[in-house]
Each structure stands twice: as C-alpha cells, then as structure tokens.
The first five atom37 places (N, CA, C, CB, O) and aatype in JSON, in Angstrom:
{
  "aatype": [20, 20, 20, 20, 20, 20, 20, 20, 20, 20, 20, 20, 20, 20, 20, 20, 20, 20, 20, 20, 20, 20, 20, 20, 20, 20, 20, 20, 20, 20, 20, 20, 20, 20, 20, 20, 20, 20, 20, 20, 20, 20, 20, 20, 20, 20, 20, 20, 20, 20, 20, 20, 20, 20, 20, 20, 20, 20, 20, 20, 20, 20, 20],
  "atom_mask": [
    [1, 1, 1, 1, 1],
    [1, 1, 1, 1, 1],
    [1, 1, 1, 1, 1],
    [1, 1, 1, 1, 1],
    [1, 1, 1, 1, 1],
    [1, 1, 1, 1, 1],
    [1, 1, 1, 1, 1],
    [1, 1, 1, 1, 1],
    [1, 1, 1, 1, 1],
    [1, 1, 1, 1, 1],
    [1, 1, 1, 1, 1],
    [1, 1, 1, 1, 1],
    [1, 1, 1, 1, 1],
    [1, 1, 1, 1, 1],
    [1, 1, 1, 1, 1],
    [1, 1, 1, 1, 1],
    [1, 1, 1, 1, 1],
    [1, 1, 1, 1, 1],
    [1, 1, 1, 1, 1],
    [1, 1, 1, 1, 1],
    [1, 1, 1, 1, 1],
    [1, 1, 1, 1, 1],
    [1, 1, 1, 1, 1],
    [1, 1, 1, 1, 1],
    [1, 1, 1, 1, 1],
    [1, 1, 1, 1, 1],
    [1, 1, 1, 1, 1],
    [1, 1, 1, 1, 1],
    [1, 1, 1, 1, 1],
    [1, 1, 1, 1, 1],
    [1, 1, 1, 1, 1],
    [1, 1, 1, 1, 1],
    [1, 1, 1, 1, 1],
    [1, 1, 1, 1, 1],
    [1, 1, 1, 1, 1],
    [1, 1, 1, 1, 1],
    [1, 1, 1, 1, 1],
    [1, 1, 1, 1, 1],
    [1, 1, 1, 1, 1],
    [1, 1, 1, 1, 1],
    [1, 1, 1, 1, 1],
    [1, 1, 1, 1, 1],
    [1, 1, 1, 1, 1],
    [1, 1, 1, 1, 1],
    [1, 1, 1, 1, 1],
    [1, 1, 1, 1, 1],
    [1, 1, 1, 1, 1],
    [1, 1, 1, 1, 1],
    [1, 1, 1, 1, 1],
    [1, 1, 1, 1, 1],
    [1, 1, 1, 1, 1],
    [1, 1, 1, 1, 1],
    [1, 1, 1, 1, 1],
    [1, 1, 1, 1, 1],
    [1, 1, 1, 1, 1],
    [1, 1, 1, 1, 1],
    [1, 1, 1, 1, 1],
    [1, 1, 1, 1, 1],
    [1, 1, 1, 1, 1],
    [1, 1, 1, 1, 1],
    [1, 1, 1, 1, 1],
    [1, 1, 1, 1, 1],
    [1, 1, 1, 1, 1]
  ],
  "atom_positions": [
    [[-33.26, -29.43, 31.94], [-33.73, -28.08, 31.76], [-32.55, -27.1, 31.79], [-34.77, -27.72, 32.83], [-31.44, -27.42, 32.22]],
    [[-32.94, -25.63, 31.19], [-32.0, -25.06, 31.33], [-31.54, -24.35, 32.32], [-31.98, -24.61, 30.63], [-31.83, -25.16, 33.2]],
    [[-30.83, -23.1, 33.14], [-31.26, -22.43, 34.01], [-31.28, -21.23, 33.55], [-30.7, -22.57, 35.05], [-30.85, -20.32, 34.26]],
    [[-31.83, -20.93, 32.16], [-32.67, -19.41, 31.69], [-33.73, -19.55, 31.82], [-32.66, -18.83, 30.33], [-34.42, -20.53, 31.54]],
    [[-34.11, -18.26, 32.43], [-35.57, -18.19, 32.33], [-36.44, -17.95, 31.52], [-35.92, -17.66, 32.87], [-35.91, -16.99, 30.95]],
    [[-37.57, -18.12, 30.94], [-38.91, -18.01, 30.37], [-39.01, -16.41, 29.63], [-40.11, -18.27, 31.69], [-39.6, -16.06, 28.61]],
    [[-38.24, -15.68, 30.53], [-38.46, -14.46, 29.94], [-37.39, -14.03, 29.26], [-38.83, -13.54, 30.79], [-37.36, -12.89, 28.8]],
    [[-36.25, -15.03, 29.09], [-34.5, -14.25, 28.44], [-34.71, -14.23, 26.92], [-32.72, -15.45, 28.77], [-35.34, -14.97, 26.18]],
    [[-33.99, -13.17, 26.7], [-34.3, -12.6, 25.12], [-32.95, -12.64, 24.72], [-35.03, -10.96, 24.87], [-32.76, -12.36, 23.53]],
    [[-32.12, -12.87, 25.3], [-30.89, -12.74, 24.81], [-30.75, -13.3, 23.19], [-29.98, -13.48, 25.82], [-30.22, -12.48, 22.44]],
    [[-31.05, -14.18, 22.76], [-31.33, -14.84, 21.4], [-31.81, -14.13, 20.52], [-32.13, -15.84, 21.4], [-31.4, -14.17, 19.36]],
    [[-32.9, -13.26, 20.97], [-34.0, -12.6, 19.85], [-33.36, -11.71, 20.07], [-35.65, -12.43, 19.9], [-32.86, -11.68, 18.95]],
    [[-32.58, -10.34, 20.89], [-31.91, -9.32, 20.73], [-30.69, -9.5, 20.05], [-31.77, -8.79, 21.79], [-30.04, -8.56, 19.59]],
    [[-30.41, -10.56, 19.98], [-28.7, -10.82, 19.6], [-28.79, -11.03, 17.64], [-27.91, -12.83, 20.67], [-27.93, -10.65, 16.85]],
    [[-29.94, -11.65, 17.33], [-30.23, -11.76, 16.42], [-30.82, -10.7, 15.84], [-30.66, -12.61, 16.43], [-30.63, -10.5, 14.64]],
    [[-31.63, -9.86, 16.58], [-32.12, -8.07, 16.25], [-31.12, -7.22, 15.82], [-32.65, -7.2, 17.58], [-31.12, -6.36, 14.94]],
    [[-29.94, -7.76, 16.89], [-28.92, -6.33, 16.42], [-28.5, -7.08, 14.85], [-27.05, -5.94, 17.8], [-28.95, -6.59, 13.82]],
    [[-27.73, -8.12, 14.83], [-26.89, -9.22, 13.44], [-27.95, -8.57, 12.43], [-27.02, -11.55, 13.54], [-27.59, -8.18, 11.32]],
    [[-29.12, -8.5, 12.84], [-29.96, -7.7, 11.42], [-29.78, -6.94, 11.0], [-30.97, -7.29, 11.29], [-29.55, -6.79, 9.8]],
    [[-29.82, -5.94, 12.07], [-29.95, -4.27, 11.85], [-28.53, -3.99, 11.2], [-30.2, -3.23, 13.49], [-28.52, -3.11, 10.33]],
    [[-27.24, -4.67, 11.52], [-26.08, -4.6, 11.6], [-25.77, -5.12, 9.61], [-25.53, -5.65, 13.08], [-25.14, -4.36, 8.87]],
    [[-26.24, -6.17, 9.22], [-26.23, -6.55, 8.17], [-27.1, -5.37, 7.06], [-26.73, -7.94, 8.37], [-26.78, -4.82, 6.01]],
    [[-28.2, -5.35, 7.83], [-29.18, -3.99, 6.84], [-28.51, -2.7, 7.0], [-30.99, -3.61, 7.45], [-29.27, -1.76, 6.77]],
    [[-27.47, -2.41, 7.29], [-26.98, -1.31, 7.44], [-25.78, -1.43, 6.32], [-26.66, -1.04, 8.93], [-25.42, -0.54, 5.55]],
    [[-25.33, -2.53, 6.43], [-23.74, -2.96, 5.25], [-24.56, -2.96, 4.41], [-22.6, -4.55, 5.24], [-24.15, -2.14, 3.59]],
    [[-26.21, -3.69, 3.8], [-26.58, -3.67, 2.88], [-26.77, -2.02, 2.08], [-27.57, -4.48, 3.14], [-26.35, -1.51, 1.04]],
    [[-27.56, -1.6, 3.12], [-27.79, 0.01, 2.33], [-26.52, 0.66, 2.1], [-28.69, 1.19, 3.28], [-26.43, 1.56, 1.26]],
    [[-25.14, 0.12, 3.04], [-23.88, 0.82, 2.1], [-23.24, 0.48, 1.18], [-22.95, 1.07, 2.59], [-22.32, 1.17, 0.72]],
    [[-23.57, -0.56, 0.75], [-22.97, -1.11, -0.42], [-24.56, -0.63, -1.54], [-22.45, -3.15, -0.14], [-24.22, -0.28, -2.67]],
    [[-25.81, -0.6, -1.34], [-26.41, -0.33, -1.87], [-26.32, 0.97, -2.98], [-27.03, -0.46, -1.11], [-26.5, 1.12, -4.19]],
    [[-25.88, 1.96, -1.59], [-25.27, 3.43, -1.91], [-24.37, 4.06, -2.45], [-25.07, 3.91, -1.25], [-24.18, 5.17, -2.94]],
    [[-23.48, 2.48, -2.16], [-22.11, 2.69, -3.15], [-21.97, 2.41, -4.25], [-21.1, 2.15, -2.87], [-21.22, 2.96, -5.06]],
    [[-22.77, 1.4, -4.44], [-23.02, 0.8, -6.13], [-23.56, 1.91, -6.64], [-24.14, -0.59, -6.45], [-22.89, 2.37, -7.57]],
    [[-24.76, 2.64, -6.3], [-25.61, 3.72, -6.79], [-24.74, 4.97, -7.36], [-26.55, 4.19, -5.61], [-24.73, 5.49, -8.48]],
    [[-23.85, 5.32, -5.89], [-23.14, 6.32, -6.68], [-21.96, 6.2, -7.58], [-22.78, 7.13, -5.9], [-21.39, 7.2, -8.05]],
    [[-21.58, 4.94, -7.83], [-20.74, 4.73, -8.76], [-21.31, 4.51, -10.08], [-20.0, 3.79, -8.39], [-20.61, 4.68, -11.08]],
    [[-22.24, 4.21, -10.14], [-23.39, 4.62, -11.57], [-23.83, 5.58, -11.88], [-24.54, 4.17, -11.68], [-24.47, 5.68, -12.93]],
    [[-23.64, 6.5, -11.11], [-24.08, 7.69, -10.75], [-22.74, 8.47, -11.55], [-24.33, 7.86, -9.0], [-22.99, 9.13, -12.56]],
    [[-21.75, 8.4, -11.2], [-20.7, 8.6, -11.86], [-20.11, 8.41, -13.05], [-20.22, 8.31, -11.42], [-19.52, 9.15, -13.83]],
    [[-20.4, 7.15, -13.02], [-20.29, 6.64, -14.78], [-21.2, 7.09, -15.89], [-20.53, 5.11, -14.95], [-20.91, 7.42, -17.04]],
    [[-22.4, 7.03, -15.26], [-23.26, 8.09, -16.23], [-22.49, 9.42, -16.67], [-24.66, 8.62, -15.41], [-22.15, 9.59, -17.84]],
    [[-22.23, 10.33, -15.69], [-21.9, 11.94, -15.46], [-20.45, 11.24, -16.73], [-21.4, 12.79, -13.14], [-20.26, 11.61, -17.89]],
    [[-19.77, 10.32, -16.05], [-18.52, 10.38, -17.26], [-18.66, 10.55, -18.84], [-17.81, 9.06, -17.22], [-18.01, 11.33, -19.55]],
    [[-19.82, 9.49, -19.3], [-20.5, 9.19, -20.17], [-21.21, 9.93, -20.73], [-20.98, 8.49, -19.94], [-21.62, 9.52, -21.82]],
    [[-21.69, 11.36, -20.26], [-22.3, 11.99, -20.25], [-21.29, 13.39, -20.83], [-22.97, 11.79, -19.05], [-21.5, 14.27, -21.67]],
    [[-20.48, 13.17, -20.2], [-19.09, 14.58, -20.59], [-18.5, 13.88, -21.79], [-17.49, 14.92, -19.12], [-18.23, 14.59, -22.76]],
    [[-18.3, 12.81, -21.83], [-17.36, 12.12, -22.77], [-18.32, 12.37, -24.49], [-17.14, 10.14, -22.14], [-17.67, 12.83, -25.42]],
    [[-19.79, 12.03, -24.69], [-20.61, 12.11, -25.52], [-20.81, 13.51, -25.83], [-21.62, 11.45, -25.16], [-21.01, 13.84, -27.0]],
    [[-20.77, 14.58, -24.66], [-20.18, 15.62, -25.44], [-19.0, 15.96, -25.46], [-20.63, 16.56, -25.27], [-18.85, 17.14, -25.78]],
    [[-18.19, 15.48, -25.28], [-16.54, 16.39, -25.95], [-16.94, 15.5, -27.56], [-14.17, 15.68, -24.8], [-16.85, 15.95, -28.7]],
    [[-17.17, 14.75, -27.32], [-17.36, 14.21, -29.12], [-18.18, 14.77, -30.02], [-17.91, 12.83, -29.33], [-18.01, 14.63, -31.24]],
    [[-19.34, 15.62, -29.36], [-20.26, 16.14, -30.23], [-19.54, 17.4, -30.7], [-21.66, 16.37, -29.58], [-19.39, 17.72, -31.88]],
    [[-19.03, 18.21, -29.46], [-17.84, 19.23, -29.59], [-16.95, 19.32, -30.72], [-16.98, 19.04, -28.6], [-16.71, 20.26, -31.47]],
    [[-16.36, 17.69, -30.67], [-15.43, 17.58, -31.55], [-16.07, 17.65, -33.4], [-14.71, 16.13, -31.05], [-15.55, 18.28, -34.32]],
    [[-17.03, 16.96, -33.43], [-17.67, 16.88, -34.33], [-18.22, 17.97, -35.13], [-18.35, 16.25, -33.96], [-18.3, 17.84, -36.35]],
    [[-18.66, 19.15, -34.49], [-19.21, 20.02, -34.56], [-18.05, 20.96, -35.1], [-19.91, 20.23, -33.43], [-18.11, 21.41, -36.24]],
    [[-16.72, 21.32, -34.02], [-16.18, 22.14, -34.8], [-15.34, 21.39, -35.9], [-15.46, 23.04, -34.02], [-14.53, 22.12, -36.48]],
    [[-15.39, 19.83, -36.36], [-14.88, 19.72, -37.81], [-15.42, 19.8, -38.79], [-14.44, 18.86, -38.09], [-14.91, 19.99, -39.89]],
    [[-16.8, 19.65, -38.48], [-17.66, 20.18, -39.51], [-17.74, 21.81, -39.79], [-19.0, 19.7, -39.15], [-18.08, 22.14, -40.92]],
    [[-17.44, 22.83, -38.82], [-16.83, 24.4, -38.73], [-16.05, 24.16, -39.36], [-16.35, 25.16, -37.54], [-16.46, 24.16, -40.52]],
    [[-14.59, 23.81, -39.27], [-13.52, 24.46, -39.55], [-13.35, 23.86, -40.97], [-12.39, 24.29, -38.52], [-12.64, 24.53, -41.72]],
    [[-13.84, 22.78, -41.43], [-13.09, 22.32, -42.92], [-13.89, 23.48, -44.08], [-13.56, 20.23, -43.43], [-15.06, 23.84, -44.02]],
    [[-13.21, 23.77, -44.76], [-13.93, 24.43, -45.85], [-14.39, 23.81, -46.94], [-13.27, 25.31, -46.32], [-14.99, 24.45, -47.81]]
  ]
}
C-alpha cells in the first residue's frame, strides 16, 4: 500500500493546472495566428488598392 491517503489530490490538481497551463499557450498561439491574418488581410487590402489607384490614374492621365 501506499502511505497517501484516500483523500490526496495531488495528481488531479497537478494535472488541472498542466491543463489550464496548456489552454492558455493554446489561446496564444490561437490569437497570434488570428492576428497575423488579420494583418495580411489589412496588407492585401492596401496593396489592391494602391493598384486600383494606379490603374485609375493611367487611365486619367493618357490622352
């Protein structure tokens, strides 16, 4: 037998925190992926117009 008792949680808390601890790296990498798509859009987004920009005044300026 062992000499823990019946009531030690040490196992189930130790494994509670390794969770909480892992679900926490998850939602930051979650958050980080997010806002880096988040970004690439906005790039993608400026970039599609400087081209429309561009487009626009060559169709202006040629006579």
């Amino acid at each position: 037998m062992t000499n823990r008792d019946w009531y030690d949680d040490r196992d189930y808390e130790g494994a509670a925190e390794q969770a909480e601890r892992m679900a926490r790296i998850g939602w930051k990498a979650i958050a980080g992926v997010t806002g880096l798509l988040g970004i690439g859009v906005m790039i993608l987004v400026v970039g599609c117009l400087a081209v429309v920009v561009g487009m626009a005044y060559v169709v202006v300026a040629t006579p």
